[in-house]
Z-matrix of the N, CA and C atoms (Angstrom, degrees):
N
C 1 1.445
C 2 1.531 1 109.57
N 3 1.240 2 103.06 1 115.45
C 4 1.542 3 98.14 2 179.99
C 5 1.736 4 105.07 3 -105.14
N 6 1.612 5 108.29 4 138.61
C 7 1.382 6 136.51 5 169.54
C 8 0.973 7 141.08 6 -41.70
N 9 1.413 8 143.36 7 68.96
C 10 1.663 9 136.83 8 -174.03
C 11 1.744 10 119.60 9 -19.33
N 12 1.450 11 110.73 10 -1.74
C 13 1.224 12 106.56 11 -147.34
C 14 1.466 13 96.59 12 -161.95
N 15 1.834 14 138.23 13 129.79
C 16 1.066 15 158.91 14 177.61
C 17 2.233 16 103.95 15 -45.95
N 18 1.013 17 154.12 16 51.79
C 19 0.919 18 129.19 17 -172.36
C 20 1.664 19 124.20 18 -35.49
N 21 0.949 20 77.74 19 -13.06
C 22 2.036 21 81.06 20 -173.67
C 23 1.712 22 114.99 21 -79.42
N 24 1.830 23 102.54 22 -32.45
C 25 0.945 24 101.97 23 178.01
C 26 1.412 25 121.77 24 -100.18
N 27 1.495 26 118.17 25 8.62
C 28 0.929 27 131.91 26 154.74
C 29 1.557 28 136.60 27 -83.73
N 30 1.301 29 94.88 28 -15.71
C 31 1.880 30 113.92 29 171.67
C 32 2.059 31 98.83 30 -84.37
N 33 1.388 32 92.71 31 -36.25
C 34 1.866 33 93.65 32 165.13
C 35 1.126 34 106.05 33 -56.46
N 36 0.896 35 122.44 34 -74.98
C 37 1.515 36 146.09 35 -154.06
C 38 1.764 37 83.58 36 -46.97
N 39 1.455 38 126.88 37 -112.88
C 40 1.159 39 118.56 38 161.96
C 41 1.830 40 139.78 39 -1.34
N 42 1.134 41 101.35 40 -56.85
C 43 1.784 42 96.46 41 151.80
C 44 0.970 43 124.72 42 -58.62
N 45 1.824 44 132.90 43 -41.85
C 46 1.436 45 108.30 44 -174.81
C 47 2.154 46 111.62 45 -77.09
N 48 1.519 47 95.47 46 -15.21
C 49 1.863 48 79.18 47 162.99
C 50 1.409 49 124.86 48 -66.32
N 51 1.096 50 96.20 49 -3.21
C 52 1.611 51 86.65 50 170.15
C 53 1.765 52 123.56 51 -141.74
N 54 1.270 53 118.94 52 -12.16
C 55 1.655 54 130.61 53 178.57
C 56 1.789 55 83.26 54 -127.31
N 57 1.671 56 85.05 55 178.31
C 58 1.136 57 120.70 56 -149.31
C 59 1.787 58 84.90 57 -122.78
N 60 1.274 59 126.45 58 171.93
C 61 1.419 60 124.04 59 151.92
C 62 1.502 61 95.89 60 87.59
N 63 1.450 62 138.69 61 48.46
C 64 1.288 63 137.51 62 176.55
C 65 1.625 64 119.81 63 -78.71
N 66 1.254 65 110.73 64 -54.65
C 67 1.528 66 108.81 65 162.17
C 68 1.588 67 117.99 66 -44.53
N 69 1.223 68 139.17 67 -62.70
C 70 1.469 69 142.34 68 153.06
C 71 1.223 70 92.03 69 -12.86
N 72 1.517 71 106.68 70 -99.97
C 73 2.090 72 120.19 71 -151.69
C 74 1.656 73 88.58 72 -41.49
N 75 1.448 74 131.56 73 -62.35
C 76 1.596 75 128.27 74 -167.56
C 77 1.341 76 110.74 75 -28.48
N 78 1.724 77 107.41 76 -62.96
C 79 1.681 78 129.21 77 169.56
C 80 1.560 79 102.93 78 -14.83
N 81 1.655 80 93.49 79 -85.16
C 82 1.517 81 107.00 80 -134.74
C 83 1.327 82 96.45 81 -89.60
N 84 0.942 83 124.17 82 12.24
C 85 1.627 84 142.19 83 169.96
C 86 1.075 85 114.61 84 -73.64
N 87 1.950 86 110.45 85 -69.58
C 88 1.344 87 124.02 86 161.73
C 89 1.595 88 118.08 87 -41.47
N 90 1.228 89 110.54 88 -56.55
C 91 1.498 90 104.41 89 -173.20
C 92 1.503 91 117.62 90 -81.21
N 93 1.285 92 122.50 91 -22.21
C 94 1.524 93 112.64 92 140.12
C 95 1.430 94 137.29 93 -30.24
N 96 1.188 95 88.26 94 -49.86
C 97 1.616 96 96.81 95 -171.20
C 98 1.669 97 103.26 96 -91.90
N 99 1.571 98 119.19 97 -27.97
C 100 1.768 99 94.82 98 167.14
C 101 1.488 100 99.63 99 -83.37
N 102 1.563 101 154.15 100 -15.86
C 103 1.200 102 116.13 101 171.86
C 104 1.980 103 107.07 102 -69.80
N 105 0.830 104 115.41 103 -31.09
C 106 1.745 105 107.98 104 170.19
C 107 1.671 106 101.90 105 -39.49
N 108 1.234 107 119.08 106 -65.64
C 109 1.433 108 132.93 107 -163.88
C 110 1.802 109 95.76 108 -60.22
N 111 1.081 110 109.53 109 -56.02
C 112 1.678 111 107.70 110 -154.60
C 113 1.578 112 97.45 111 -71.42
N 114 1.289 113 128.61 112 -35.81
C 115 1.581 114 130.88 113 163.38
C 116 1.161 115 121.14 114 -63.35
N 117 1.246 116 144.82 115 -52.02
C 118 1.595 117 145.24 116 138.64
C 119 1.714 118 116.22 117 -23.58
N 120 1.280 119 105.52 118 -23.32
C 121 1.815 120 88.48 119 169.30
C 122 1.357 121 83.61 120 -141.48
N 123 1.259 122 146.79 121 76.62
C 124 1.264 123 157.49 122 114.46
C 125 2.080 124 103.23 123 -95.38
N 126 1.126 125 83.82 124 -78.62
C 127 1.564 126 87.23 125 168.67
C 128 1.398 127 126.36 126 -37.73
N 129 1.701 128 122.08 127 -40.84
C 130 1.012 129 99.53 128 159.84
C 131 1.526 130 133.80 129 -89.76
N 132 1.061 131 125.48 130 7.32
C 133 1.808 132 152.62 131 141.16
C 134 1.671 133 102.11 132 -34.90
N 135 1.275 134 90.62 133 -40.22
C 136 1.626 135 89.89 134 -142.00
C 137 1.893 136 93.33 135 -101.98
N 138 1.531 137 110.05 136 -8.73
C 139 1.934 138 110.54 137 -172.90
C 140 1.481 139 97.71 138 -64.25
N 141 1.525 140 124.33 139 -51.53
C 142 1.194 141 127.88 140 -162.40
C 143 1.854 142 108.94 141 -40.19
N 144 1.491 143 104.26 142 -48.51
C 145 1.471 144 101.74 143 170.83
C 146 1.690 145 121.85 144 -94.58
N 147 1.343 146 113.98 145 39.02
C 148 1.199 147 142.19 146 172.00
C 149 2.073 148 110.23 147 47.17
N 150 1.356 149 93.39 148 27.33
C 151 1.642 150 110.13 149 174.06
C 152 1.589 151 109.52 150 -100.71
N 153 1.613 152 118.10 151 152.11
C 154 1.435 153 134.87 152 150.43
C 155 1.416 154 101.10 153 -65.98
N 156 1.395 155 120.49 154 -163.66
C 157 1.194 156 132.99 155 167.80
C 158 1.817 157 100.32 156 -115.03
N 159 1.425 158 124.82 157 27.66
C 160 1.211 159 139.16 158 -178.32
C 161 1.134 160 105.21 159 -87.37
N 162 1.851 161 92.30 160 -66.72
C 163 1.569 162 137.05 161 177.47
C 164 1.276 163 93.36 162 -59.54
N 165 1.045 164 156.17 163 -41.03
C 166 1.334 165 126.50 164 -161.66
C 167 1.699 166 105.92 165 -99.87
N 168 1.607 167 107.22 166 -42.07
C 169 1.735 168 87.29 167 174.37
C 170 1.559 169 120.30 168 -71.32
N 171 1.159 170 123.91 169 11.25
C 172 1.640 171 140.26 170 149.17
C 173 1.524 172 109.36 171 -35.37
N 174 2.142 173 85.17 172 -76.55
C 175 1.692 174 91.29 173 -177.23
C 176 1.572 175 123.98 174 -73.33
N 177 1.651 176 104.53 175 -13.06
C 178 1.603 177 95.88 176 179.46
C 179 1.444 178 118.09 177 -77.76
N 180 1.721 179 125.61 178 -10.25
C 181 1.358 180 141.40 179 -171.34
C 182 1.426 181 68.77 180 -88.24
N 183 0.874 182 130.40 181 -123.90
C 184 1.753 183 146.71 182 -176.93
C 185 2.069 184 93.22 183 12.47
N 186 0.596 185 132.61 184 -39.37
C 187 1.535 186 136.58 185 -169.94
C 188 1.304 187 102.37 186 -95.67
N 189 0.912 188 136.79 187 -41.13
C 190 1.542 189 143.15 188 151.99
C 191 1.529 190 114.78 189 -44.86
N 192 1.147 191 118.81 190 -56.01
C 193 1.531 192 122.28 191 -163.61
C 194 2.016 193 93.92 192 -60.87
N 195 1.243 194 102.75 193 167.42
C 196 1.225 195 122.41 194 -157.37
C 197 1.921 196 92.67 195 -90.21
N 198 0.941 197 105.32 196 -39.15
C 199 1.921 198 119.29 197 -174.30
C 200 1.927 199 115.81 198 -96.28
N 201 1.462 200 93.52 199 -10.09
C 202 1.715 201 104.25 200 175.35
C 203 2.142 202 79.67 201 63.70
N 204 1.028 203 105.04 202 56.70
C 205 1.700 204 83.50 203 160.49
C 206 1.823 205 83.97 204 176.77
N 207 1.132 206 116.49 205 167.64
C 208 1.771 207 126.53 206 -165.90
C 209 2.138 208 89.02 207 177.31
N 210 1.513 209 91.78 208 126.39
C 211 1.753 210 104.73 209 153.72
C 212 1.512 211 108.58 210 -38.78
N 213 1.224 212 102.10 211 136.87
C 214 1.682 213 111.00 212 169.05
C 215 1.872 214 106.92 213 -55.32
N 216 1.175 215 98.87 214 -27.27
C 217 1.873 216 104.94 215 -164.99
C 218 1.749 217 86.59 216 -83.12
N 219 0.858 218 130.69 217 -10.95
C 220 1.626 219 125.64 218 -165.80
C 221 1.748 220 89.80 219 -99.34
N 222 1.083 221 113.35 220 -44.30
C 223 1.442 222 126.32 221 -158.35
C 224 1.722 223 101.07 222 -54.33
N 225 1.548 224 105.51 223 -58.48
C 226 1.385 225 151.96 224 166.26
C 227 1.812 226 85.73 225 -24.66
N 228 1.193 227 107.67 226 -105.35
C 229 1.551 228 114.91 227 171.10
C 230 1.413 229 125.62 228 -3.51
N 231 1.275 230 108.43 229 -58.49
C 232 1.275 231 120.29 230 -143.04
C 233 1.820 232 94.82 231 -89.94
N 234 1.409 233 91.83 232 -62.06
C 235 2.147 234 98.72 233 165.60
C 236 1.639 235 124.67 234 -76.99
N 237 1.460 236 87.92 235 19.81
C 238 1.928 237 99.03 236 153.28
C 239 1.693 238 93.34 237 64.67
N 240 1.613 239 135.02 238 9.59
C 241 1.512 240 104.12 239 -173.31
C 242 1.595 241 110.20 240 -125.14
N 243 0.844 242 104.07 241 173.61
C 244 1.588 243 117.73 242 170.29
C 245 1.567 244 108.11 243 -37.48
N 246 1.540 245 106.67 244 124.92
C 247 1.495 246 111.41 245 159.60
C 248 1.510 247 136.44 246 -40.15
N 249 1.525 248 98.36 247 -25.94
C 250 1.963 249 106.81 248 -177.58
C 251 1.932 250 82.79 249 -107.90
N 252 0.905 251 138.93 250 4.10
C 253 1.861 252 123.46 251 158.63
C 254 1.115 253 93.72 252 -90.55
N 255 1.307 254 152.64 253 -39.49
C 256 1.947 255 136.48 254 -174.29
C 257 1.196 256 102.70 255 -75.78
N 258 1.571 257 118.61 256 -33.54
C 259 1.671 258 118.36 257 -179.07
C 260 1.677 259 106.60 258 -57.11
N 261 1.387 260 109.74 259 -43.71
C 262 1.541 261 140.51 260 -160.61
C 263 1.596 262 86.70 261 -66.38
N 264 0.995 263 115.62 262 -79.22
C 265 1.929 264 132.74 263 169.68
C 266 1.312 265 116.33 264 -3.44
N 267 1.552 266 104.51 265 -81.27
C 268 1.232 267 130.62 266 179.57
C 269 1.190 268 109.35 267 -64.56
N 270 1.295 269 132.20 268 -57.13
C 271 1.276 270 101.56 269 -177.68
C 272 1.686 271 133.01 270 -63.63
N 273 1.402 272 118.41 271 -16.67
C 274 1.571 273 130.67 272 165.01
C 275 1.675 274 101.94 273 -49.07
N 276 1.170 275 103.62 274 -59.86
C 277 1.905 276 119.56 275 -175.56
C 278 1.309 277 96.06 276 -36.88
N 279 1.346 278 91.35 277 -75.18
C 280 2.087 279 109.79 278 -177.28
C 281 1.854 280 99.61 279 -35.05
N 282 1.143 281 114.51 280 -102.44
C 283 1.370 282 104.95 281 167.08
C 284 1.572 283 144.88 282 -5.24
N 285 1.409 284 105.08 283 -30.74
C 286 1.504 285 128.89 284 -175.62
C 287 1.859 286 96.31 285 -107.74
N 288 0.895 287 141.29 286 -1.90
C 289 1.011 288 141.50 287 168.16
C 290 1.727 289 118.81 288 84.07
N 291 1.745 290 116.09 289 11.71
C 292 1.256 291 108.79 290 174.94
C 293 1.137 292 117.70 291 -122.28
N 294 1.326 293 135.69 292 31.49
C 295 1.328 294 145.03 293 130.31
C 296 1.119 295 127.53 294 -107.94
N 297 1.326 296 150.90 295 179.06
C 298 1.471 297 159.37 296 176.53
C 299 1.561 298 89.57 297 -149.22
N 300 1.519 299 113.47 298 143.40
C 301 1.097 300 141.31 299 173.07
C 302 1.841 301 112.37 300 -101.49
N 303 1.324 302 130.34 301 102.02
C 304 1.306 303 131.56 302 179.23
C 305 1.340 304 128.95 303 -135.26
N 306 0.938 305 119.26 304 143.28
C 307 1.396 306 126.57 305 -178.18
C 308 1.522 307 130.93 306 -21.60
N 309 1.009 308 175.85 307 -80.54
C 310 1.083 309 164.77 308 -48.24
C 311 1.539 310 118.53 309 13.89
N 312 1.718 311 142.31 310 85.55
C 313 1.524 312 114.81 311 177.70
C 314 1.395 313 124.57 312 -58.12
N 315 1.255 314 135.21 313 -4.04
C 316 1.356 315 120.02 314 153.79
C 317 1.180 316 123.26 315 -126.82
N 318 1.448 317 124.01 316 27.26
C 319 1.671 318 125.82 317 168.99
C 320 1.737 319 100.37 318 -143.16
N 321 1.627 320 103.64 319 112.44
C 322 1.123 321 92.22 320 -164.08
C 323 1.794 322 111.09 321 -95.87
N 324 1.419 323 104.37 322 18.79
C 325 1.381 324 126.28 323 165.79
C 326 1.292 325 115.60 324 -59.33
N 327 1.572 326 107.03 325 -48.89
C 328 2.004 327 122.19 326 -126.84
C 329 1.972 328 84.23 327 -114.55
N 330 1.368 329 109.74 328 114.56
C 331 1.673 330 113.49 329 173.26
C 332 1.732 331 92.13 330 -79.80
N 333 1.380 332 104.21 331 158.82
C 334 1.501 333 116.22 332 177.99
C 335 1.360 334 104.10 333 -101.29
N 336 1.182 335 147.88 334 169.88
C 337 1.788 336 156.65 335 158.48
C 338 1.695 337 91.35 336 -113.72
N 339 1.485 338 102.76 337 113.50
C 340 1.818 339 102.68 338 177.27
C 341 1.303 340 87.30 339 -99.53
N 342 1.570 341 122.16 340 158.83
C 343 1.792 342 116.79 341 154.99
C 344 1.907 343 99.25 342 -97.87
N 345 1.142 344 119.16 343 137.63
C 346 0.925 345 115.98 344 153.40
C 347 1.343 346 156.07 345 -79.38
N 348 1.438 347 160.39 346 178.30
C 349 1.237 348 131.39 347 -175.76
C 350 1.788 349 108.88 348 -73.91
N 351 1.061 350 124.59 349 -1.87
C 352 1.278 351 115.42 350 176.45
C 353 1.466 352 108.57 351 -87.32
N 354 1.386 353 122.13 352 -33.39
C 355 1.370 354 143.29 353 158.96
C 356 1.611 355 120.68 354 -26.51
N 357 1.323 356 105.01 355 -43.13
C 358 0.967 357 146.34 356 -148.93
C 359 1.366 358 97.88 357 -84.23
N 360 1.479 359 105.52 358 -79.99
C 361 1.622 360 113.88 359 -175.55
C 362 1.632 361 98.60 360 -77.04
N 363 1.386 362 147.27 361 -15.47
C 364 1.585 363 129.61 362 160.78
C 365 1.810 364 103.17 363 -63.98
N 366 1.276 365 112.45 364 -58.75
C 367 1.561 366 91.16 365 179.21
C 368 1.628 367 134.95 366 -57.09
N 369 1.637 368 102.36 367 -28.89
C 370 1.720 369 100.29 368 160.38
C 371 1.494 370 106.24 369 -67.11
N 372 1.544 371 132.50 370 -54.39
C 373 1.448 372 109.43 371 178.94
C 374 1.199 373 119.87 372 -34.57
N 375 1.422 374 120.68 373 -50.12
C 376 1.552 375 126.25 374 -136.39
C 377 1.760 376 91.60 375 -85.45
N 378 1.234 377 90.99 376 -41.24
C 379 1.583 378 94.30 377 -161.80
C 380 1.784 379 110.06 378 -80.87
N 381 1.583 380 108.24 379 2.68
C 382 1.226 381 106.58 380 146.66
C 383 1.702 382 129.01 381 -80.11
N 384 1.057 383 98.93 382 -38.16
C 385 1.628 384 114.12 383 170.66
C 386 1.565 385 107.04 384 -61.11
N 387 1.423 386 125.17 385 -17.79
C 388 0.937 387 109.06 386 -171.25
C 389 1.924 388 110.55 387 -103.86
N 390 1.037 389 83.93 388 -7.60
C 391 1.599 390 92.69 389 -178.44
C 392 1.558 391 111.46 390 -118.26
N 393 1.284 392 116.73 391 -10.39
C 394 1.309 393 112.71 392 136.52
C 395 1.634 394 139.91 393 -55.35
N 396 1.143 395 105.23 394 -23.38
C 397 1.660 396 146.83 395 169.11
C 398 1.791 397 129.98 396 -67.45
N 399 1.357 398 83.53 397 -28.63
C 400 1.614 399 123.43 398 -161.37
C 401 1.498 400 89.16 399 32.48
N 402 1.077 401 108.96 400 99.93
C 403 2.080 402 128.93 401 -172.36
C 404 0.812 403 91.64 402 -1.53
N 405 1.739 404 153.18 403 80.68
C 406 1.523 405 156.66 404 118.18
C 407 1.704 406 76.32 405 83.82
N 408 1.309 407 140.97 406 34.96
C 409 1.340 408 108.77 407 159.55
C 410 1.839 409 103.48 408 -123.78
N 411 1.072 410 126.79 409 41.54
C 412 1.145 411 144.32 410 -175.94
C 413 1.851 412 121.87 411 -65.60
N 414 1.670 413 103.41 412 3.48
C 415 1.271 414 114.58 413 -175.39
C 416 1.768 415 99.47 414 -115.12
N 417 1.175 416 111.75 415 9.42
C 418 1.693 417 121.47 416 170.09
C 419 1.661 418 106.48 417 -120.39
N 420 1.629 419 96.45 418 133.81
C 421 1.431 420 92.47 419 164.92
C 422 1.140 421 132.93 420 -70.03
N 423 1.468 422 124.87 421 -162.99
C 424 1.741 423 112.41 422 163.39
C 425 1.200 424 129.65 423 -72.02
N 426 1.407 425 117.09 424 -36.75
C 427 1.459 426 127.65 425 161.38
C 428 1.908 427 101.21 426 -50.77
N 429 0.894 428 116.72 427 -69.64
C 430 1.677 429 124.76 428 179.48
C 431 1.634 430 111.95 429 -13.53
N 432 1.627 431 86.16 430 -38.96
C 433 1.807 432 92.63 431 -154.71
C 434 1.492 433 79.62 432 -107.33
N 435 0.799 434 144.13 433 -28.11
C 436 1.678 435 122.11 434 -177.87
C 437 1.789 436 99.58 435 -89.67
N 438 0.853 437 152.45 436 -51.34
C 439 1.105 438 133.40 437 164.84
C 440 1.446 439 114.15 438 -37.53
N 441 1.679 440 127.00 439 -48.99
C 442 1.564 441 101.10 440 173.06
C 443 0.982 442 123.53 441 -82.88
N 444 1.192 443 125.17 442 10.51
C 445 1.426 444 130.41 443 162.99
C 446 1.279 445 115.77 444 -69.41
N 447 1.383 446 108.32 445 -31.24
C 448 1.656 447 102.16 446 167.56
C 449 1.336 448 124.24 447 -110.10
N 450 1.426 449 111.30 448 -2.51
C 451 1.399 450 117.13 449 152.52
C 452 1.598 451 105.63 450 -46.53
N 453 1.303 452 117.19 451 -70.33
C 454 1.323 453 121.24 452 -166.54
C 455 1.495 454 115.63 453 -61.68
N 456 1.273 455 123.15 454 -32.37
C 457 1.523 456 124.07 455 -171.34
C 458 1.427 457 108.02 456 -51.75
N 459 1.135 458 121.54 457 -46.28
C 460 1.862 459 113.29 458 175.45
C 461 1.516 460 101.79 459 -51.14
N 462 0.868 461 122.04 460 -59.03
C 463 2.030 462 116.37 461 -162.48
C 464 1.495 463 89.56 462 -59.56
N 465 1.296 464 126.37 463 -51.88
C 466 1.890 465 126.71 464 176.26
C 467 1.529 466 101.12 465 -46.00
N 468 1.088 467 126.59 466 -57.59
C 469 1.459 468 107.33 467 168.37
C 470 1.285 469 151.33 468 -104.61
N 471 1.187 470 91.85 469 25.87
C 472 1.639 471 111.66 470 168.65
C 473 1.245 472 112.15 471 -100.72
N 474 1.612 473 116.32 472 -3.61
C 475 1.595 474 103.50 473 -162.73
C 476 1.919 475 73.32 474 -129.25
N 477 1.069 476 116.02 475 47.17
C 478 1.994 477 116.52 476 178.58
C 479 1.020 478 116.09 477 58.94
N 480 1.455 479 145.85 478 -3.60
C 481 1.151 480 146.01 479 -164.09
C 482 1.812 481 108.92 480 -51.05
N 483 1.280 482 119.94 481 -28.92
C 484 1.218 483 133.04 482 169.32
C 485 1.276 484 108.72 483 -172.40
């Protein structure tokens, strides 16, 4: 059901009768609510090859790495989440047949995340579907998306992101 009426700018509208800081709340409001949107049809982009968009930037770090394999604690790092969400991750993959879970050969602490060759060909599928898609952001041009790309890079590094 779509709205006669902006909710976002109506939660503005309404906040500034009473707080202060309207441009902010407008912001992070808006971009709240398109990462809701842009994950809701990524994910469903991404069901056909029975992946999240969790699961899949899993295997694209893993496809990236130089050895197709990275420590779960590296993994952790690198996709910004909780140590028991990569545990959570990987083991779906494992199960689904495009990771293998292995040892470390010289830390016999540290398990590895391998991608496998099936791994392999779901992330080229997927990641055609996904750029066929232009990542559900297909209502911005190229300029569009490189300008918010650097819109956003200050808050990425002000809040450590690098």
């Amino acid at each position: 059901m779509t709205l006669p009426f902006d909710p976002i700018d109506e939660a503005a509208r309404q906040w500034g009768l009473r707080w202060q800081g309207v441009p902010a709340m407008h912001a992070v409001t808006s971009l709240m609510r398109v990462q809701q949107l842009v994950i809701g049809r990524l994910d469903a982009l991404l069901k056909p090859h029975g992946l999240t968009f969790a699961r899949y930037e899993a295997l694209v770090l893993l496809v990236f790495s130089s050895q197709g394999s990275l420590p779960l604690g590296k993994m952790g790092e690198r996709l910004q989440v909780h140590p028991t969400s990569v545990t959570s991750i990987i083991r779906r993959l494992v199960h689904d047949g495009l990771v293998d879970r292995t040892p470390h050969p010289e830390d016999g602490r540290t398990v590895l995340a391998v991608i496998t060759a099936a791994g392999r060909d779901v992330v080229e599928a997927a990641t055609r579907d996904l750029v066929e898609a232009d990542f559900a952001l297909g209502a911005l041009s190229v300029e569009d998306l490189t300008r918010l790309s650097e819109l956003l890079r200050p808050v990425r590094r002000d809040a450590g992101d690098y």
